[in-house]
C-alpha positions in Angstrom: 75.6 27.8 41.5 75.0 29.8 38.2 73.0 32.9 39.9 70.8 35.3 36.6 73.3 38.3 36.3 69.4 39.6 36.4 69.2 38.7 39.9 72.7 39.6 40.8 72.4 43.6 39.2 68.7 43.9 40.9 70.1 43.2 45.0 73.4 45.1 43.7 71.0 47.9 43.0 69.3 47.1 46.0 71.7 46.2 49.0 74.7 48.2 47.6 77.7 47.4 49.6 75.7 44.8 51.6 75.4 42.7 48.0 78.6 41.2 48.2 78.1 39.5 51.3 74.4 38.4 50.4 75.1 36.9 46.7 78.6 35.1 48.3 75.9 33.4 51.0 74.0 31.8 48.2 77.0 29.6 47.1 77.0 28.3 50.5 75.5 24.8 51.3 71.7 24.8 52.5 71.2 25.0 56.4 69.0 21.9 57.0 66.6 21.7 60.5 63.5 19.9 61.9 61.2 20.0 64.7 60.3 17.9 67.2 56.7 17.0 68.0 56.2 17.9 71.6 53.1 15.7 71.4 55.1 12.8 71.0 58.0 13.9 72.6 56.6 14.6 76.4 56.1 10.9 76.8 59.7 10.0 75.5 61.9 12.0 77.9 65.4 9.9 76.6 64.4 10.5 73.1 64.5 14.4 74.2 67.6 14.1 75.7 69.0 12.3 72.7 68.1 15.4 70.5 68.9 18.0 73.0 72.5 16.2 73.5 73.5 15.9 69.8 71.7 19.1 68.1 71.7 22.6 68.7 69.0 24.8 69.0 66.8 27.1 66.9 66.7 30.2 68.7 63.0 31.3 67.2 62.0 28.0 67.0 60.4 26.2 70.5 61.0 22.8 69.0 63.4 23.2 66.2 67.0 21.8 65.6 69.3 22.7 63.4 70.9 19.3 61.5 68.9 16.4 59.4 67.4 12.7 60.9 67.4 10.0 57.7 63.9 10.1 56.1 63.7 6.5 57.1 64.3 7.0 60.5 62.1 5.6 62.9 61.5 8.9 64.5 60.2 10.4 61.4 58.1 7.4 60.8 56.8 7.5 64.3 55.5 11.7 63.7 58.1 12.8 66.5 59.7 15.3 64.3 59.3 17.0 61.1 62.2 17.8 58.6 61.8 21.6 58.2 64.5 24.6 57.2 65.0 26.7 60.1 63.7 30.2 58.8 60.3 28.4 57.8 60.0 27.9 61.1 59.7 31.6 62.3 56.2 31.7 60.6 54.1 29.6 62.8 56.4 30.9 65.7 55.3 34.6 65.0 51.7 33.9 64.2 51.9 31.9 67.8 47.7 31.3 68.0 46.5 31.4 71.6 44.9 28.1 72.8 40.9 27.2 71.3 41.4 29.8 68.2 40.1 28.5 64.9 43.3 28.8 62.6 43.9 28.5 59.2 46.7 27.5 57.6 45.4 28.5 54.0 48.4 27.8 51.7 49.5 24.7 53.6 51.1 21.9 51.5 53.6 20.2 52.7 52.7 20.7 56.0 55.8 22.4 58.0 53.6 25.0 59.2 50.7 23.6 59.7 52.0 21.0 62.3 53.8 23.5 64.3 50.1 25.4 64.2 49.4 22.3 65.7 51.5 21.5 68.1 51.4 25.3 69.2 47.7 24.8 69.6 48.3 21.8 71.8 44.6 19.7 70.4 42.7 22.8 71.7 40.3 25.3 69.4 40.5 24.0 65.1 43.1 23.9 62.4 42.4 24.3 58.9 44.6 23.3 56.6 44.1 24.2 53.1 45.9 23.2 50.1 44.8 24.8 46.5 46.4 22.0 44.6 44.8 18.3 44.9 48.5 16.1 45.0 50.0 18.4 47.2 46.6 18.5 49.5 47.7 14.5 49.5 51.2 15.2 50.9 50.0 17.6 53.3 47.0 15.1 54.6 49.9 12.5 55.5 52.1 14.8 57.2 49.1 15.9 58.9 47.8 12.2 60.2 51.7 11.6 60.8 51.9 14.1 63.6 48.8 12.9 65.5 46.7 15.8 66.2 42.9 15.7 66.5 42.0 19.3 66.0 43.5 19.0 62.2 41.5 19.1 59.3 42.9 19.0 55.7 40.4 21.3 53.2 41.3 21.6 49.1 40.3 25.1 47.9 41.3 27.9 46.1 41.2 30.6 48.7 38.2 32.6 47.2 36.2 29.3 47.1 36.9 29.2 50.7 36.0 32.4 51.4 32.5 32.1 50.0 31.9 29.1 52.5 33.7 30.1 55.6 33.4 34.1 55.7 35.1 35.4 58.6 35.3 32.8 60.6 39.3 32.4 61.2 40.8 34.0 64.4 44.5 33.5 62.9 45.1 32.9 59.0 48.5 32.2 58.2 49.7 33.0 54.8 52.8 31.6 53.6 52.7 32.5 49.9 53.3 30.7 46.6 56.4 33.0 45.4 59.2 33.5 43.1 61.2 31.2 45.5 64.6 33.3 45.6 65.4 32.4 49.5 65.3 28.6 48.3 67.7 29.3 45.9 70.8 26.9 47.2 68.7 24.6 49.0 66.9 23.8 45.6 68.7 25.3 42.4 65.8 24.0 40.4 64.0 27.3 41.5 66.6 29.2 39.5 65.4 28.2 36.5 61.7 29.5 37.1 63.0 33.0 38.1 63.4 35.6 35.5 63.4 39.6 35.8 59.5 39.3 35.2 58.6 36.7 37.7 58.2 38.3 41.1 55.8 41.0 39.9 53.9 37.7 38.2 53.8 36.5 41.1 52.8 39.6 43.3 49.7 39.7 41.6 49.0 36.1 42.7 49.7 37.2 46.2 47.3 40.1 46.4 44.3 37.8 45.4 45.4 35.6 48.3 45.5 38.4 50.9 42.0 39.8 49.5 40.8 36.1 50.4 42.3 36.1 53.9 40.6 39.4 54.4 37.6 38.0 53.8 38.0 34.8 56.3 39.9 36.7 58.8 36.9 37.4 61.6 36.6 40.8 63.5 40.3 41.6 65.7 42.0 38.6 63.9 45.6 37.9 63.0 47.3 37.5 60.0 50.6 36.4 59.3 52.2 36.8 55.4 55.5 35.3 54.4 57.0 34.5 51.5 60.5 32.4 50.9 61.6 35.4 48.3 63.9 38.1 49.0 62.1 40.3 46.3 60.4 43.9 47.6 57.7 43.0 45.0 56.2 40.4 46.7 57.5 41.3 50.7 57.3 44.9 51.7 54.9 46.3 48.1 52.6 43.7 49.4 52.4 44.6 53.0 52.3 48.5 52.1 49.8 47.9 49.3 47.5 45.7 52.2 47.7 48.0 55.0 45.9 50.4 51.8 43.2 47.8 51.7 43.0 47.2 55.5 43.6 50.3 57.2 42.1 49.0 60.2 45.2 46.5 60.9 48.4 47.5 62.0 52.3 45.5 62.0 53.2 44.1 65.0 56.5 43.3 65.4 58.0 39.6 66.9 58.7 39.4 70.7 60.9 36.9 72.6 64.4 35.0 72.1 65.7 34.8 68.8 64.2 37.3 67.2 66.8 39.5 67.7 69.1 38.1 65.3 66.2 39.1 62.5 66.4 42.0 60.1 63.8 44.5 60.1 62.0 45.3 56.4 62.9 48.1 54.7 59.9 50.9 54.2 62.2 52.4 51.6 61.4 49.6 49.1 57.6 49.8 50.3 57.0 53.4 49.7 58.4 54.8 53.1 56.0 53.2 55.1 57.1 53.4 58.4 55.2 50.3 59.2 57.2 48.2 57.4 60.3 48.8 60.0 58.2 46.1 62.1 58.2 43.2 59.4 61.2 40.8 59.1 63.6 39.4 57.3 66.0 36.3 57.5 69.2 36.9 55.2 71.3 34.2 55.1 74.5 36.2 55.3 73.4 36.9 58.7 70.8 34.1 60.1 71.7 30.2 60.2 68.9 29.7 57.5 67.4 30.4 54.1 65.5 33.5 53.3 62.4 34.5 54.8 60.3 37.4 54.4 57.2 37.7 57.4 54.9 40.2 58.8 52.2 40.0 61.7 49.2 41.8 61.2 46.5 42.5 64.1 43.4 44.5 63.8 43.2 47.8 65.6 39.6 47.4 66.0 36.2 45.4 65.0 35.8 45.6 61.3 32.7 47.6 59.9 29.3 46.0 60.4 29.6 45.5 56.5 31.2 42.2 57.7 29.3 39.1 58.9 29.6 38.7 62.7 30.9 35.2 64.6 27.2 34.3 65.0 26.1 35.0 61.1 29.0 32.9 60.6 27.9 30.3 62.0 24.5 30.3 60.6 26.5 30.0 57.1 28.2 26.9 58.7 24.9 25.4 59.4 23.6 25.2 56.0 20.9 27.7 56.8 22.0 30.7 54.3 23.3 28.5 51.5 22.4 25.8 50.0 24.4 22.5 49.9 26.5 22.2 46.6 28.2 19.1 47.9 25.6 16.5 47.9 26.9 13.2 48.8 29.6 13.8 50.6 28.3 15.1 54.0 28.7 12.9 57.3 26.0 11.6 59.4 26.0 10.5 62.9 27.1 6.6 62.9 24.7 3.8 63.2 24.6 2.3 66.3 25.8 -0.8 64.9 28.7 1.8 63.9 29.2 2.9 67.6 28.7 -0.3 69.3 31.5 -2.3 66.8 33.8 1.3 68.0 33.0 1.2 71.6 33.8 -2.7 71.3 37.4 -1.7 69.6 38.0 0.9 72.1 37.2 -1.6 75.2 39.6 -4.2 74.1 42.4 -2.3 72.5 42.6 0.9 74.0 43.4 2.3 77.7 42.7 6.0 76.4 41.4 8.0 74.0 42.6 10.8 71.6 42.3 14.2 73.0 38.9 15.6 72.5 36.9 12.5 71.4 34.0 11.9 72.3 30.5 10.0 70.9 29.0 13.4 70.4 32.1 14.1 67.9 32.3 10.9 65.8 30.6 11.5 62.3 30.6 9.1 59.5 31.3 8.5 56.0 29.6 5.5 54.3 31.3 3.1 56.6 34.2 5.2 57.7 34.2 6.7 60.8 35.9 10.2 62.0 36.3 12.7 65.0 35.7 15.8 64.1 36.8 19.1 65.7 33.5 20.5 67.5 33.7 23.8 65.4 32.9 21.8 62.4 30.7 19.0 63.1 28.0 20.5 61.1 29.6 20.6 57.6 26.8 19.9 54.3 29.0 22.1 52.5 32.5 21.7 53.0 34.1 19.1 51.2 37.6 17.4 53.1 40.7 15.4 52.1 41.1 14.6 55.7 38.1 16.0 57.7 39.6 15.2 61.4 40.9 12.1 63.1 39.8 9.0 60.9 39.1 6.4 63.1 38.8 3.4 61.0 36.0 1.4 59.2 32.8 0.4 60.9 32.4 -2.7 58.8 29.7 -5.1 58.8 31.3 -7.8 62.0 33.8 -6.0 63.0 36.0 -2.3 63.2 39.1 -2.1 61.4 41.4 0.9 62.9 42.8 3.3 60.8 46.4 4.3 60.7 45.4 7.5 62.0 43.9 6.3 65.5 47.2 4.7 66.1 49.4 8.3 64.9 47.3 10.1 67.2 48.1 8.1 70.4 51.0 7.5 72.9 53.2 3.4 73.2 51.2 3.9 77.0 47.5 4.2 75.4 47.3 0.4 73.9 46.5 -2.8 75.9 48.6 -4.6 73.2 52.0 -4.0 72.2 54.3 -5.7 70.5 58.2 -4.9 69.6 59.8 -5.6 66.7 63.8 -6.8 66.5 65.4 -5.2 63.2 65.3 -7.9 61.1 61.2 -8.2 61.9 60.8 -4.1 61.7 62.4 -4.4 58.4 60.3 -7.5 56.9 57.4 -5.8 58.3 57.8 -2.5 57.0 58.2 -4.4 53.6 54.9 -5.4 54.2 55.3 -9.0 55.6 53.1 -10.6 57.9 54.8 -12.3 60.9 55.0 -15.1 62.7 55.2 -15.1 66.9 54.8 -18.9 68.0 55.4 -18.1 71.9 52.1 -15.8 71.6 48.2 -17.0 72.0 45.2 -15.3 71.4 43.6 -13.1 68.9 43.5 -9.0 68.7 44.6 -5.7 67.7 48.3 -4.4 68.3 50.2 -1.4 68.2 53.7 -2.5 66.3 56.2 -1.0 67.7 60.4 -0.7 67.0 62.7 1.2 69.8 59.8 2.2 71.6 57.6 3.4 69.2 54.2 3.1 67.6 54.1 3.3 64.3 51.7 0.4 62.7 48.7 -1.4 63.4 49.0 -5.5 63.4 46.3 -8.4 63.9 47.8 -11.1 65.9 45.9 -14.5 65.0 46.8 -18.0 65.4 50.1 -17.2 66.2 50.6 -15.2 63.0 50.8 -11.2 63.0 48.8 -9.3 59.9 49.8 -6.7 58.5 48.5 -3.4 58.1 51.0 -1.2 57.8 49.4 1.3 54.7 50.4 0.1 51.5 51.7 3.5 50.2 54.6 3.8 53.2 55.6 0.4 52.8 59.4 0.4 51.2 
């Protein structure tokens, strides 16, 4: 790899004596990891084993291996894990929200972090995940239905627009930065040819409009978590120094537990002495099995000023009753009860449980689409969603027709009908053949399974299995 002698003179400058070892570590291959979903995972105690036997841990990381499972893998298909580099996953791990906290995920695209938020928050309390641009928003909404979790919903904003419409309301934001990429340099070289002497103070500036955003979510004693993939000052320690100006009322906390050790602390020296700084951390990959990482915790020392809106004028914002509704046309309603009775009629014959948290007083609808949606935002006339909560399916005019979503969000042990596919059939199917079972009567929904897992809906009828695996996984 061809690093800018730009970049190479600027940490020479920087790390002195230190350089040599850090530039050498950037012609070394990329550390690749994922993360199991312990959703998923509980239920599957030899799939565990299998991981735990043949991968080795990440020590910050609960859940995280280090190593790589094929894309295609039936595992990845089925949401129990989630490709993701080893340092990334320090972020959710130091943010670490406590159970029923409304968290938001505000730069979340693709989705590493935000399903660790998730499976941290274990379906309790809300997740927001936001996404400013509209095809990555996309990527991240899959990942997000992928992994199962109810609480989830997928928001696309810039972070100011969200501010105005949600106004404190966030216990824990988590802000992992658009950046000049530098700690991503060997795991994708195209990043090099973005970078130039300029670029991280371009990019600074982008940052600080972000953090003035989060401010302005963040409710009264909250937590906020920055990180950035770059190694530059610019955009890790200025920035912290520079919000700690804006915020004098937070403080840097620094990580507890196993792993963390093995960290570097910031330097306050390249964030005007602030002593602060000594509590942020860094991931060098001369000294940490993973790609660079800049993070930092924040926590309020105490209330903010009674300039800001308390919890409860929050909510009265939420409602609708201080602004008006810009969004008309795309708020929910309560279903029919043609809706609810075609539902409870699915749910009777198909399923022996339900997702975690669902309930009739949660299910809102769309036209004829109908979704679960975390109690913190059932009331929604403003908000717009590109997933808002667990899509259920379609309340159609005779019948229900599951969504993909349902079946993601639910163990092999919650379905009435199963059925298991032999390779050649998993195959076929996942090309988006329907099958043929002559040994098997009846008529009905079924969770598709191969090795154990669920990971597509099909209608068995007259002998014959539809398919409805979605069209834009099929391969």
């Amino acid at each position: 790899m061809k690093l800018p002698q730009d970049f190479q003179t600027k940490y020479q400058t920087l790390l002195g004596a230190e350089s040599t070892a850090f530039l050498a570590s950037l012609q070394e291959p990329a550390v690749k990891g994922f993360r199991l979903n312990p959703k998923k995972i509980a239920a599957q105690p030899e799939l565990q084993q299998r991981f735990q036997q043949n991968y080795s841990a990440i020590p910050w990381s609960h859940w995280g291996f280090y190593g790589q499972v094929p894309g295609d893998d039936i595992a990845q298909l089925a949401g129990d894990l989630y490709s993701q580099e080893p340092s990334a996953q320090a972020v959710a791990a130091l943010a670490n929200p406590a159970a029923n906290s409304r968290v938001l995920d505000l730069c979340a695209a693709p989705g590493g972090k935000t399903t660790q938020l998730a499976s941290i928050l274990n379906e309790t309390g809300l997740l927001v995940a936001n996404e400013i641009d509209r095809q990555r928003a996309k990527v991240l909404s899959e990942n997000v239905e992928r992994f199962g979790y109810s609480n989830t919903v997928v928001t696309n904003y810039a972070p100011d627009q969200l501010a105005q419409l949600l106004p404190h309301f966030f216990d824990v934001i988590v802000v992992d930065a658009p950046c000049s990429g530098e700690g991503m340099f060997r795991k994708d070289p195209q990043a090099i040819d973005y970078w130039s002497a300029a670029y991280p103070k371009q990019c600074q500036q982008r940052q600080r409009q972000i953090l003035l955003s989060a401010l302005a979510l963040l409710a009264p004693n909250g937590t906020l978590v920055y990180s950035t993939c770059t190694f530059a000052p610019e955009e890790d320690e200025e920035n912290i120094d520079w919000l700690l100006q804006q915020a004098p009322n937070f403080e840097v906390v620094a990580p507890t537990g196993s792993g963390w050790e093995l960290a570097a602390a910031g330097r306050p020296e390249w964030g005007h002495q602030n002593p602060q700084l000594s509590k942020t951390v860094r991931f060098w990959p001369q000294s940490v099995r993973g790609e660079g990482h800049f993070m930092a915790k924040l926590v309020a020392k105490s209330a903010v000023t009674n300039t800001h809106n308390t919890r409860q004028e929050t909510a009265e914002i939420v409602r609708g009753k201080q602004r008006p509704n810009h969004h008309k046309g795309r708020s929910t309603t309560g279903p029919t009860s043609a809706q609810l009775a075609q539902w409870q009629a699915f749910q009777q014959a198909t399923l022996k449980q339900l997702p975690a948290g669902l309930t009739t007083a949660t299910i809102v609808s769309r036209k004829e689409q109908l979704f679960a949606m975390p109690t913190a935002l059932l009331v929604q006339p403003q908000l717009r969603f590109v997933r808002r909560g667990l899509w259920l399916g379609a309340g159609l005019k005779n019948r229900f027709v599951p969504n993909h979503a349902l079946l993601m969000s639910l163990p092999r042990s919650a379905f009435k009908n199963v059925i298991d596919l032999t390779e050649s059939d998993y195959q076929h199917y996942r090309h988006g053949e329907t099958l043929s079972f002559p040994e098997m009567a009846g008529k009905g929904w079924y969770a598709v399974c191969y090795q154990q897992q669920p990971f597509s809906w099909g209608y068995l009828t007259n002998h014959t299995l539809k398919n409805f695996y979605p069209k834009n996984f099929r391969r």
